[in-house]
C-alpha positions, 0 to 999 in steps of 0.5 A, a space after each residue: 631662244 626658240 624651241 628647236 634651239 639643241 647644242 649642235 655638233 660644230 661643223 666648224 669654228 671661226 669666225 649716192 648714185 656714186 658707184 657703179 657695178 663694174 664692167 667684167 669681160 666674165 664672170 669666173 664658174 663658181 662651183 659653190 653650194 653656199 651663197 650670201 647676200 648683205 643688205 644695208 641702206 646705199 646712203 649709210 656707211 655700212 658699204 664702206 666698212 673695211 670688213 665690207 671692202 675686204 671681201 669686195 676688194 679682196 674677191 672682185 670677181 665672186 662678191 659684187 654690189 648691187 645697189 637699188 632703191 624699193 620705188 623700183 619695186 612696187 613700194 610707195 617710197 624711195 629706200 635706197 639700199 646696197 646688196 652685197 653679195 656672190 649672186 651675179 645673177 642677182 641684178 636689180 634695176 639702179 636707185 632712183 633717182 639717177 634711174 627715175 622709178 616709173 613714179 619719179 619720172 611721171 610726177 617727179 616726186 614719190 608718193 610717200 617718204 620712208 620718214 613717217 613709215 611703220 617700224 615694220 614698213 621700214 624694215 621690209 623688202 618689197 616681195 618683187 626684190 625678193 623674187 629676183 633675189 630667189 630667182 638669182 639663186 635657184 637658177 643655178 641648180 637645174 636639177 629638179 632633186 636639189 634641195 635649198 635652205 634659205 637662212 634669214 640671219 636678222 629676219 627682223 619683222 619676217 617680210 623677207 621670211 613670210 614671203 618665201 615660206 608663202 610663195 615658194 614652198 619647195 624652200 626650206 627657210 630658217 629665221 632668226 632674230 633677237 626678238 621672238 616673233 611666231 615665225 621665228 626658228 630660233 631667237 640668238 643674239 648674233 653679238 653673243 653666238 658665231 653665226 656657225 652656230 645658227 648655221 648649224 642649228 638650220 642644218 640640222 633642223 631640215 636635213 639631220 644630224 650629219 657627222 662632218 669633218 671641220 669646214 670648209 672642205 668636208 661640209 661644202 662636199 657634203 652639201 654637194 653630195 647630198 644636193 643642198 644649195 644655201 643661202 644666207 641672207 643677212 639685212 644686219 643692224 643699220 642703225 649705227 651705219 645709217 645717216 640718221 644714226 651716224 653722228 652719235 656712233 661714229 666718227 664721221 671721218 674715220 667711221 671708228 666706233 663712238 659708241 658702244 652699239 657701233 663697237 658691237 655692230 663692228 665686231 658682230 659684222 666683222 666676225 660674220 663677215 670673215 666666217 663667210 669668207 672661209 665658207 664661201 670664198 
């Protein structure tokens, strides 16, 4: 783990083309400090996980996906991923190549593919989705005293980190990852620790130690009382959800584990993914 990893005082315990976003007469007034996001390729199956469709099914008018692909964004090749999350605000354009990139619809072709990149390349976002992502969310506090902590569950090679601590410096920012990388915050196993763990250890590093009563009720207020929005950001391990990946983890019918990687991504995520609906829903 990192350097500034302390036993935290518990705020709580717990746990293609093919779609379109749908059509709302309105969007319902989400008086909410915490935010997420999820991230995983459109391709994959991550999207179609049942504790992915409980909370798009479950909450259709507070969680929403949001699907696009990179060439949109400035990157050289196509990446097509899926954005699962309550920023309705958050609205990239739709993948190419039902939406052709300005690239595609000129050469009808992309000047790279994703097979062939870096590690680090691959697992990058391009700095213009991040900026409509920040965009989305800080747009809703327009009182200039507010305060924003952006925590990158799986930070991995730290673009979406770097960008946001190197462009807007008024967000405080916490990263995590499983390998230690220099600009990590903390270095936490999210298969071995809840992720309230790390959500406490990044409230505590920027705003202190508050003695809060078990959430949701006594921690969102104290958010709002002390005018801190949140934002968790969470690009969770594809490799067993992916196209590539799929046959040796799953069943491609049913989508059940077949491996022991896919076992533990499942139940990493599902747990992830029900804390945030007690926080957050």
């Amino acid at each position: 783990m990192g350097d500034d990893v302390a036993t935290p005082r518990p705020f709580s315990s717990g746990a293609g083309d093919g779609f379109r976003p749908k059509k709302r007469a309105r969007v319902p007034s989400r008086d909410h400090p915490i935010d997420f996001l999820l991230e995983n390729p459109l391709d994959g199956k991550f999207k179609d996980m049942p504790f992915i469709k409980s909370i798009v099914d479950g909450y259709p008018d507070y969680v929403f996906k949001k699907p696009t692909s990179y060439c949109h964004y400035g990157f050289a090749y196509m990446k097509r991923t899926v954005f699962i999350g309550t920023l309705h605000k958050f609205n990239p354009a739709m993948p190419c190549r039902g939406n052709p990139c300005s690239v595609y619809k000129t050469h009808r072709r992309h000047a790279s593919q994703v097979k062939g990149q870096s590690a680090a390349d691959k697992n990058s976002i391009p700095s213009r989705l991040v900026d409509l992502e920040v965009a989305a969310w800080v747009s809703k506090y327009p009182d200039p005293k507010h305060r924003f902590l952006f925590i990158d569950v799986f930070a991995g090679y730290g673009s979406v980190s770097q960008h946001i601590r190197d462009k807007y410096p008024n967000i405080h920012v916490y990263a995590n990852d499983i390998v230690k990388r220099k600009d990590n915050n903390v270095e936490l196993d999210m298969n071995k620790f809840p992720t309230y763990f790390l959500f406490n250890l990044a409230l505590q590093r920027f705003f202190g130690d508050p003695m809060l009563p078990d959430m949701p009720q006594g921690l969102v207020q104290w958010l709002r009382d002390e005018k801190i929005a949140v934002l968790i950001h969470v690009s969770s391990p594809c490799n067993t959800y992916s196209i590539d990946g799929l046959g040796p983890n799953r069943d491609k019918i049913t989508l059940e584990p077949k491996s022991e990687l896919a076992r533990q991504h499942d139940e990493m995520n599902s747990k992830l993914v029900e804390w945030l609906k007690q926080l957050c829903l």
